[in-house]
C-alpha positions as CSV (number, residue, x, y, z in Angstrom):
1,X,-20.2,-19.6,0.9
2,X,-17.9,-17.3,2.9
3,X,-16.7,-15.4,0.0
4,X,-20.2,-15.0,-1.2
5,X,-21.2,-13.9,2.6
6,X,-18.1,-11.3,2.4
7,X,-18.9,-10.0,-1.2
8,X,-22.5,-8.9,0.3
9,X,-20.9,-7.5,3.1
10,X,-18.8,-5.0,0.9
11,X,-21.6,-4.4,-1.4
12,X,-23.7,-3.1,1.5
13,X,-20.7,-1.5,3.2
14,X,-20.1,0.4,0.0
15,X,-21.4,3.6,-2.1
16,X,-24.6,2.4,-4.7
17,X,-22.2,2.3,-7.5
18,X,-18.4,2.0,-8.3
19,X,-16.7,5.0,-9.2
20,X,-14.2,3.2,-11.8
21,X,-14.0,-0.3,-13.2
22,X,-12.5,-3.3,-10.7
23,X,-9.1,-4.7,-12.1
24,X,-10.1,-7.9,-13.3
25,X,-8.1,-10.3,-10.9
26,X,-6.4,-13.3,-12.4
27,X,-6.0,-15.1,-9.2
28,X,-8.7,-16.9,-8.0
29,X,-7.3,-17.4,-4.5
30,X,-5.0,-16.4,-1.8
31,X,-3.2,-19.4,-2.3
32,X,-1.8,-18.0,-5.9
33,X,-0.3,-15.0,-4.1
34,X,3.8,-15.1,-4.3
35,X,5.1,-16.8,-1.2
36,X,6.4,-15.3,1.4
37,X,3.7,-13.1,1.8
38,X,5.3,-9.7,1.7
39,X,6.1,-7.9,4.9
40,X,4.6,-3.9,3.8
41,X,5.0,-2.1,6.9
42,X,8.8,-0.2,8.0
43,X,8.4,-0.8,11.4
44,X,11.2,2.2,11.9
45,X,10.0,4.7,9.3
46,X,8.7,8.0,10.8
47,X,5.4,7.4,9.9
48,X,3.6,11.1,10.0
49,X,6.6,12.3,7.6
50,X,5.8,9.4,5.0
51,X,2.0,10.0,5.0
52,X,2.8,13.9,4.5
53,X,5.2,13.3,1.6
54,X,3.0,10.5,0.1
55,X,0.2,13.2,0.3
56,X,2.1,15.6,-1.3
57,X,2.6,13.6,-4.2
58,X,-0.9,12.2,-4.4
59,X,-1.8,16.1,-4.1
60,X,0.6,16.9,-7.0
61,X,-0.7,13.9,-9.7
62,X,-4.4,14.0,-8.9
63,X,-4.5,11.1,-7.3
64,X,-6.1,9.6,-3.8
65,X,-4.4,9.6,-0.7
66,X,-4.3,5.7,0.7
67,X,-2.9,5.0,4.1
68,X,-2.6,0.8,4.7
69,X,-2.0,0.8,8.9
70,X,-1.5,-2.4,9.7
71,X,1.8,-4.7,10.9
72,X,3.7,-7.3,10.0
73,X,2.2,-9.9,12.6
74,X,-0.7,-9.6,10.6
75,X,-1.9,-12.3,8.3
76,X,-4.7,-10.2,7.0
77,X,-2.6,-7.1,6.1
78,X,-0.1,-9.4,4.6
79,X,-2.4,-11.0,2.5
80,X,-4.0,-7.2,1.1
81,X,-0.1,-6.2,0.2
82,X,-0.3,-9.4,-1.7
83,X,-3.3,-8.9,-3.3
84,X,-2.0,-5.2,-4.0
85,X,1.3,-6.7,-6.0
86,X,-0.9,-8.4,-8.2
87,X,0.1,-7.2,-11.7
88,X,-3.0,-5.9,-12.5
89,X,-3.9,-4.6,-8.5
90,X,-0.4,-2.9,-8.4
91,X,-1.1,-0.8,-11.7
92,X,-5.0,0.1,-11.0
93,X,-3.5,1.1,-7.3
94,X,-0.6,3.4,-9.1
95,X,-3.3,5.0,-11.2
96,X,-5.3,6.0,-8.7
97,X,-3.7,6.5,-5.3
98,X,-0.7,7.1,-4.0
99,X,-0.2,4.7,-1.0
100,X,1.8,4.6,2.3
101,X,1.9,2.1,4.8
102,X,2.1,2.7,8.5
103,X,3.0,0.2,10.7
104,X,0.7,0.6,14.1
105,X,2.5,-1.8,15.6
106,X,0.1,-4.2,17.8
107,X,-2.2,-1.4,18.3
108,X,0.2,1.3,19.9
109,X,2.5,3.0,17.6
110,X,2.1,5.6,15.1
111,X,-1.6,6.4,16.3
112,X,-1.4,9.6,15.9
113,X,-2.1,9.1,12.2
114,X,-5.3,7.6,12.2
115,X,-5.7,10.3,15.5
116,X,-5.1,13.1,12.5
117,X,-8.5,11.9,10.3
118,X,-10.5,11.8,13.8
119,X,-9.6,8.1,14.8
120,X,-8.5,8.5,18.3
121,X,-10.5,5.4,19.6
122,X,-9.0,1.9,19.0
123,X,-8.6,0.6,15.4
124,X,-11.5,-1.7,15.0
125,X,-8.8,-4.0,13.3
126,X,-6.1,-4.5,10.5
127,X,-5.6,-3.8,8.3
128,X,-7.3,-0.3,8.4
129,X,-7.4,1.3,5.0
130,X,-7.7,5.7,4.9
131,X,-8.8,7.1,1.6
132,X,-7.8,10.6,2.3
133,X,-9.0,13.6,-0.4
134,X,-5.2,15.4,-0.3
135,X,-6.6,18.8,-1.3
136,X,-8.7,18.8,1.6
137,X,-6.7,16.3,4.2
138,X,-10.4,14.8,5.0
139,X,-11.1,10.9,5.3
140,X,-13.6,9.9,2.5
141,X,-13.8,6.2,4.0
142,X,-14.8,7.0,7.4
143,X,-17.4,4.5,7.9
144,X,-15.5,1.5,6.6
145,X,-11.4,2.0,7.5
146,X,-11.8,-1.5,9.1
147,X,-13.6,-3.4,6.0
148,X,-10.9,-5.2,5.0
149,X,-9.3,-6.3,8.3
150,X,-10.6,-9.8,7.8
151,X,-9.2,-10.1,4.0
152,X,-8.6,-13.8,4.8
153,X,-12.6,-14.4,4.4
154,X,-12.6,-12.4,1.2
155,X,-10.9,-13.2,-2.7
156,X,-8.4,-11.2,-4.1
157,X,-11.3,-10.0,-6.6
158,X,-13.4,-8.8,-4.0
159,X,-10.5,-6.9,-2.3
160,X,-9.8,-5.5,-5.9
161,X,-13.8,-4.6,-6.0
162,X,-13.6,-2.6,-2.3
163,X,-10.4,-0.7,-3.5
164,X,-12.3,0.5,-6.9
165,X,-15.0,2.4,-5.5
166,X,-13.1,5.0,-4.0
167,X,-11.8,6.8,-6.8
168,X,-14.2,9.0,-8.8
């Protein structure tokens, strides 16, 4: 029933129709994900410098600019870089954006990221997801950066779902 309760909740969170087709997901559950979890975020990378490199690439192949903040304490965020090395998640995610994670630490490092797409209050939670256009440097996903910080309650399907309507 949670699932089901979570699938509605993106469906309503999100635009009246997908811009591409979902990856079809294999794995039914979290608990197919490789173990350990992976650990996404560089907790000593100079975060602004990686999001400015990572959206001069997306700029340069046509592709959306996505910005996972998050940290390694994180179950949540841990189990969306899961999701995201799925086979099938991993290549739908290299064909249409070009991602960078930024680790925010527990809610007080590298804030001047999310500061730079007009987030300067709190992050409602993580993991925090910003599709950025790169031509333009503007947040598409304004309304729903925080959607996926409780990924636990979700599948890996309906994370793959959320991720495929931002392209167009």
């Amino acid at each position: 029933m949670r699932y089901l309760t979570a699938a509605v909740a993106i469906v309503l969170a999100s635009p009246a129709l997908a811009a591409v087709p979902a990856p079809r997901v294999h794995a039914q559950s979290f608990d197919q994900l490789v173990k350990p979890l992976p650990l996404p975020y560089d907790e000593a990378a100079n975060a602004m410098a990686a999001v400015d490199r990572a959206r001069a690439k997306a700029r340069a192949t046509h592709k959306l600019l996505l910005i996972d903040l998050g940290g390694n304490w994180c179950l949540d965020c841990r189990i969306l870089a899961g999701t995201m090395d799925l086979p099938e998640v991993g290549a739908f995610l290299r064909r249409h954006f070009e991602l960078v994670t930024v680790d925010v630490g527990r809610f007080d490092k590298n804030l001047s990221v999310p500061a730079r797409y007009g987030i300067t209050q709190r992050l409602q939670g993580v993991p925090s997801l910003l599709v950025v256009d790169p031509r333009t440097d503007r947040l598409i996903n304004a309304d729903h950066t925080a959607a996926l910080a409780d990924a636990r309650s979700m599948s890996p399907q309906a994370l793959a779902d959320w991720l495929a309507q931002w392209p167009r």
